[in-house]
C-alpha positions in Angstrom: 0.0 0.0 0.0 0.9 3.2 -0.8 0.0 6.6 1.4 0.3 10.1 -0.5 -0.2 12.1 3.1 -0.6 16.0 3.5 -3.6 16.3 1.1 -4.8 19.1 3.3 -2.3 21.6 1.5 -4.8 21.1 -2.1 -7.6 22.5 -0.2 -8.0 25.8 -1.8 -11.1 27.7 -0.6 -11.3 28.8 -4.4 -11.6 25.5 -5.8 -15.2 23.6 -5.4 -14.7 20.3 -3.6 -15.3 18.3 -6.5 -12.7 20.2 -8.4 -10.0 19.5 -5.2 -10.9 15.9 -5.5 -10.4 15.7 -9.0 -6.8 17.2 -8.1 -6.2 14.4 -5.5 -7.3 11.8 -7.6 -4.8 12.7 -10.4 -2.4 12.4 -8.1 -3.3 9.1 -7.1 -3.4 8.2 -10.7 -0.4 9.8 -11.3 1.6 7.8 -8.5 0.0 4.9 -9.3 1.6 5.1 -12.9 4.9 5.7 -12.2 4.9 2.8 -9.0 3.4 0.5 -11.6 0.8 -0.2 -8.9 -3.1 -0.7 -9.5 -4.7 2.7 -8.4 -6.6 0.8 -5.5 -3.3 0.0 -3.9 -2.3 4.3 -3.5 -4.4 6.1 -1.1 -4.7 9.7 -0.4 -4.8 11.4 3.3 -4.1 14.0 5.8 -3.1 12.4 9.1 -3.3 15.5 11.2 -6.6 16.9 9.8 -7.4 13.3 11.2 -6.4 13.6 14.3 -7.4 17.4 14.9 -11.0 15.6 13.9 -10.8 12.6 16.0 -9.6 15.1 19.3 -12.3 17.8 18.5 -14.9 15.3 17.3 -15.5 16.9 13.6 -17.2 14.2 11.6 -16.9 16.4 8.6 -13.4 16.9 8.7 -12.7 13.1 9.3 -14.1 12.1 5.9 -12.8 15.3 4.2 -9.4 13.7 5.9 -9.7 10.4 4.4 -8.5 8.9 7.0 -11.1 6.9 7.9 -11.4 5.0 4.2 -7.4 4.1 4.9 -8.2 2.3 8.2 -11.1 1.0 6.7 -8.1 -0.3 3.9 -6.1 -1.5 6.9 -8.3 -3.5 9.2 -10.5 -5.3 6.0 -7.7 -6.2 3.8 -4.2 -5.7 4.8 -4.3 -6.9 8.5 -7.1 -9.5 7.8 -4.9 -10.9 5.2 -1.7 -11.2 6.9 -3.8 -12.6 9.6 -4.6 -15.6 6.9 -1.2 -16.0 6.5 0.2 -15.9 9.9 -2.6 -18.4 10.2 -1.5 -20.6 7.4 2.0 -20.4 8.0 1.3 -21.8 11.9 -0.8 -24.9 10.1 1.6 -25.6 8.1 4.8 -25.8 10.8 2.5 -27.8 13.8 1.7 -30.1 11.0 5.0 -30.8 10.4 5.9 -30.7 14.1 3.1 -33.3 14.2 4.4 -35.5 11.9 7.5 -35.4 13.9 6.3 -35.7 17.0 4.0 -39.2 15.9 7.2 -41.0 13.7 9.3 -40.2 17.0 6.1 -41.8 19.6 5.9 -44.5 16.5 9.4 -44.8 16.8 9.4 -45.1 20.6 6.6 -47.8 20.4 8.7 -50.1 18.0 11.5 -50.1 20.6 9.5 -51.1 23.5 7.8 -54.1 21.7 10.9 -55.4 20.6 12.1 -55.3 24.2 8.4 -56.7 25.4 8.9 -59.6 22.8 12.7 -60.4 24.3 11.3 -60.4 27.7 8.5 -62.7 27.1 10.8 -64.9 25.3 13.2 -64.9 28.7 10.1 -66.6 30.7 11.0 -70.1 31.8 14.2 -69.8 29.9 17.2 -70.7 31.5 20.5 -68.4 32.5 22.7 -69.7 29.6 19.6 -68.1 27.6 19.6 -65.0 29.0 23.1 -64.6 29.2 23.2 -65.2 25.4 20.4 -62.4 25.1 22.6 -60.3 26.8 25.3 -60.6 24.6 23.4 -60.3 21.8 22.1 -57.1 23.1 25.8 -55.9 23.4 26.7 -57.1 19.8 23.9 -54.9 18.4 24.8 -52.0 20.3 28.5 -52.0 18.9 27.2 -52.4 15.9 25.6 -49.2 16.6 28.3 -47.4 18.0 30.1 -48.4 14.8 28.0 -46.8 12.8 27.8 -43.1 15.1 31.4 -42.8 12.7 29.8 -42.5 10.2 27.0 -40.3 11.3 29.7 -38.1 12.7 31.4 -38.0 9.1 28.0 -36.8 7.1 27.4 -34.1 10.3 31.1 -33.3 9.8 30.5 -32.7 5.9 27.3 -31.0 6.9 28.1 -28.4 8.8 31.1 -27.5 6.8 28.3 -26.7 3.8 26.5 -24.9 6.1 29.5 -22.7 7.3 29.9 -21.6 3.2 26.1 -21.1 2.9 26.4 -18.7 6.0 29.3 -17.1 4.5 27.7 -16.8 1.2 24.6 -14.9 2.5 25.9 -13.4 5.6 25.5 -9.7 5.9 29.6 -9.2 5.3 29.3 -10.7 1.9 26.2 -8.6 1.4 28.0 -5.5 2.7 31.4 -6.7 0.3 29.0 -7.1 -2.9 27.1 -3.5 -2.5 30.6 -1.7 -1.7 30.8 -1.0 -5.9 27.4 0.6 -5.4 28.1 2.9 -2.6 31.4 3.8 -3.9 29.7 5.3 -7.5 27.2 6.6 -5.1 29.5 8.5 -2.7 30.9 10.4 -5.8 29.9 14.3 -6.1 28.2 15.0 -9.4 26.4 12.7 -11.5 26.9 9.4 -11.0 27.4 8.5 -14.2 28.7 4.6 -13.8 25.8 4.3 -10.9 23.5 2.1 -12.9 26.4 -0.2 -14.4 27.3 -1.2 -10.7 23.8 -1.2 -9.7 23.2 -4.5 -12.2 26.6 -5.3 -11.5 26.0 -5.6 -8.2 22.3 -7.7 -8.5 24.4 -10.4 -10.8 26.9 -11.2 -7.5 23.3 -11.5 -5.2 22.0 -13.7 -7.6 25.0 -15.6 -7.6 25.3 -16.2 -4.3 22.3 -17.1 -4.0 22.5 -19.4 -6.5 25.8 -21.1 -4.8 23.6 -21.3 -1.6 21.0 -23.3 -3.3 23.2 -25.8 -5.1 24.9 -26.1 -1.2 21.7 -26.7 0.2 20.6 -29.1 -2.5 23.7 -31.1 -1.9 23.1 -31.1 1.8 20.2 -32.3 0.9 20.9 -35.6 -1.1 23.7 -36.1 1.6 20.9 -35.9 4.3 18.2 -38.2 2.7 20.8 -40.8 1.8 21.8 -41.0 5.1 18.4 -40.7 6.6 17.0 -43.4 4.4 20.0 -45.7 4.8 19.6 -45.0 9.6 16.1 -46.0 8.2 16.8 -49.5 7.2 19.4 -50.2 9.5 18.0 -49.4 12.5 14.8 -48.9 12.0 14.5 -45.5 12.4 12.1 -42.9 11.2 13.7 -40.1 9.8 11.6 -37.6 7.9 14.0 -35.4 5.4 12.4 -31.8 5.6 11.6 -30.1 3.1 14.3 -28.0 1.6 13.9 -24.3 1.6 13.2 -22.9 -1.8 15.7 -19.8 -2.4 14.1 -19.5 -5.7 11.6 -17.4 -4.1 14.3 -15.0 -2.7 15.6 -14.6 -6.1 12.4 -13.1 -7.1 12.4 -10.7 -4.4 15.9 -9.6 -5.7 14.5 -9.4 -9.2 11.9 -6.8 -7.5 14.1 -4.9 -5.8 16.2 -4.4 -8.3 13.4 -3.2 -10.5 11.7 -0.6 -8.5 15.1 0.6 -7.4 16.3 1.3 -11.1 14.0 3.9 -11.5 15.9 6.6 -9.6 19.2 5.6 -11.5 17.8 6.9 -14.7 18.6 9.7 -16.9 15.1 11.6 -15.3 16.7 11.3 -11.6 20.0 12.2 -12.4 20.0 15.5 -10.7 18.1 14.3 -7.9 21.2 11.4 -7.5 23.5 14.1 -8.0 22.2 15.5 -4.1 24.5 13.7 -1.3 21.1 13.6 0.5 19.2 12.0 -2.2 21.8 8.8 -2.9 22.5 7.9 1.3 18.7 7.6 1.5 18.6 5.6 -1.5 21.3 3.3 -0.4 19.9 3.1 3.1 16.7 2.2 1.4 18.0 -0.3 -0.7 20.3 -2.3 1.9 17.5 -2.4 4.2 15.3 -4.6 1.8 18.6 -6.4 0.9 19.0 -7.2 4.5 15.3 -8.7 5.0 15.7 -11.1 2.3 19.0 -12.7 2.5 18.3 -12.5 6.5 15.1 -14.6 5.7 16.7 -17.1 3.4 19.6 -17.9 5.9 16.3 -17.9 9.0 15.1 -20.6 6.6 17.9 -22.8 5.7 18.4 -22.8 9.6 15.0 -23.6 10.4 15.5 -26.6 7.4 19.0 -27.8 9.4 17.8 -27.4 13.2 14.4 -29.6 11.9 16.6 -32.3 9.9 19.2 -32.5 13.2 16.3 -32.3 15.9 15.0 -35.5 14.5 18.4 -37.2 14.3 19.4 -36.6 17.5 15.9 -37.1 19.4 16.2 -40.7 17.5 19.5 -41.4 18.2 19.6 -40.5 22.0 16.5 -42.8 22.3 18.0 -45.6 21.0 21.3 -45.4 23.5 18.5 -45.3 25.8 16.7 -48.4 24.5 20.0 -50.5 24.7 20.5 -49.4 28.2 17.6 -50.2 29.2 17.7 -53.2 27.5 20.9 -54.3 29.1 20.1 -52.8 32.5 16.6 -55.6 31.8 18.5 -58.5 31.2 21.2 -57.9 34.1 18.1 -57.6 36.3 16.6 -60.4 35.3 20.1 -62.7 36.1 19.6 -61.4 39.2 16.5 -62.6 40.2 13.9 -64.6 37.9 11.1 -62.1 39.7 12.1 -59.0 38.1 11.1 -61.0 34.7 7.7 -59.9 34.9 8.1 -56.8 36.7 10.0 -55.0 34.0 7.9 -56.6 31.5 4.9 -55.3 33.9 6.8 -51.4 33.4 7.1 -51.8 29.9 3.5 -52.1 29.2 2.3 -49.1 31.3 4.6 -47.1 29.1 3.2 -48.5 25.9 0.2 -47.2 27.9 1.6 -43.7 28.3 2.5 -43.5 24.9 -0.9 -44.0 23.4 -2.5 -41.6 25.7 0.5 -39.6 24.7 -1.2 -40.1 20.8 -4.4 -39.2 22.1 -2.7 -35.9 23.7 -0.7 -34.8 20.8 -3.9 -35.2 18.6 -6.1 -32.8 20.8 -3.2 -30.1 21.0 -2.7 -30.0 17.5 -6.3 -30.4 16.0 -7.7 -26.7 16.7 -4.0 -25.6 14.9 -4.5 -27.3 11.6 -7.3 -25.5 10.9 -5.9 -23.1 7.9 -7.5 -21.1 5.3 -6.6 -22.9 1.5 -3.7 -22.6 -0.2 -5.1 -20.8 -2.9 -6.3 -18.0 -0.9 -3.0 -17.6 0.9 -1.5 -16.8 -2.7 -4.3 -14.1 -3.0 -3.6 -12.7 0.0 0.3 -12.7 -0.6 -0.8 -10.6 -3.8 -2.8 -8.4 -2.7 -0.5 -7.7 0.6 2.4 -7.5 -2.4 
């Protein structure tokens, strides 16, 4: 949304009303143009005839203010739809967190049926049984351990890619790619080579970006082979997020750049030529810079912390499950009562795990309910 304030200084007490509205809305139309914005999206207002008419109660001088129409703008459309997106957005991250949350209670049932089936299989067996249980139990768990190398190898590989992604959109390397910019910019006169380093400087931010995708896409492949392969080993269930899509950033660049290129022209060259004029314009421009690489790295974090959440929650319950395994057997060698004690404990937790199912389904029920999808891309439009 646009706001052309101050419209207070057309009122001419020679000019009819209709003809000082026709003035205003030329200017609308006029802004609208040169934006390249539908006319709907530029509004026209005096703030402090507004508030001199919301203090002294003038109901004429509020609508002559227009500033009622523009909160009418703000609480019906633009708040309403960010509201559907916020609300959308929320949906869409409990249902992953769901999803999560059930493989890793899925994950956690599985473990204690296996060790429910050993134990049942220990009744009436004799020690040489058990103790060959036991050893079992250990031989699996090195096994294991074994394979944590590996683990520790992809991590290792891992990280390093996300150490050059962070690098690649980190606010030095931001800062290093517009210095070309601000150094045409900090010359007095006309900045004649200004709009040269402007594109110049959009075809290193589309690069890096690009090099942070490809990263991110490797990490990715690296991540679902390793996930899949946990999977089948050890039965795991490892869901590979989904990878965050820095094609959309790209576009925000591509928009940036072209409502920024307007005041490099030949028509705002004297305009550049003011000190004033290019700071504010580099200020400007950084600022929206800022936002998007600072979003793309707050996703590809989001994308890593999910991926490694899951790992570790899986993995730290499955040194658990062997302990407690081990810690079963050595207490059943000790004495054969503690046989159907443990296997007595085990099923109250298969218990607290299905009201646990129960639980996580009434939390996350009321969340899910989100407006379509195809309304969210309306409302990303007309918020746009």
């Amino acid at each position: 949304m646009v706001v052309l304030n101050k419209i207070d200084t057309l009122w001419d007490s020679l000019s009819t009303p209709e003809q000082v509205a026709l003035q205003i809305e030329r200017q609308r139309t006029g802004s609208a143009s040169v934006l390249g914005l539908p006319e709907r999206q530029v509004m026209a207002l005096s703030a402090q005839k507004g508030l001199v008419a919301k203090v002294t109660g003038d109901d004429r001088l509020l609508r002559a203010s227009r500033l009622i129409d523009f909160e009418h703008v703000l609480s019906q459309t633009v708040m309403h739809d960010r509201h559907q997106i916020l609300k959308a957005t929320v949906a869409g991250t409990v249902a992953e967190l769901c999803t999560q949350a059930g493989h890793a209670l899925q994950a956690q049932r599985r473990e204690l049926a296996e060790q429910r089936t050993e134990l049942n299989g220990l009744r009436g067996k004799n020690a040489s049984v058990i103790n060959h249980m036991r050893l079992r139990i250990e031989h699996e768990q090195a096994e294991f351990g074994a394979s944590l190398a590996k683990i520790q190898a992809v991590r290792s590989v891992h990280l390093k890619l996300m150490r050059e992604v962070f690098d690649t959109l980190g606010a030095s390397m931001l800062k290093q790619s517009v210095e070309p910019l601000k150094t045409q910019l900090r010359h007095k006169g006309l900045k004649i080579g200004a709009r040269k380093a402007y594109g110049e400087v959009f075809q290193v931010l589309r690069a890096n970006l690009g090099r942070a995708d490809r990263s991110t896409d490797e990490m990715q492949v690296m991540l679902t082979a390793a996930f899949r392969q946990l999977n089948t080993e050890f039965g795991f269930s490892l869901q590979i997020p989904n990878r965050p899509d820095l094609v959309s950033f790209a576009r925000d660049l591509n928009e940036i750049e072209r409502n920024h290129l307007q005041y490099l022209g030949v028509g705002n060259s004297l305009r550049l030529a003011q000190e004033g004029f290019a700071v504010r314009l580099l200020q400007a421009l950084m600022a929206r810079l800022r936002a998007v690489f600072e979003s793309a790295l707050d996703a590809i974090e989001m994308w890593n912390k999910s991926a490694n959440a899951q790992l570790d929650r899986q993995l730290r319950d499955r040194r658990l499950g062997f302990a407690r395994r081990v810690d079963a057997i050595g207490r059943i060698q000790q004495a054969a009562g503690n046989l159907e004690e443990r296997i007595g404990e085990i099923e109250q937790q298969e218990q607290e795990l299905r009201e646990r199912d129960v639980r996580l389904i009434q939390l996350t029920t009321p969340m899910l309910d989100a407006p379509a999808a195809g309304s969210d891309e309306a409302a990303l439009r007309r918020v746009a």
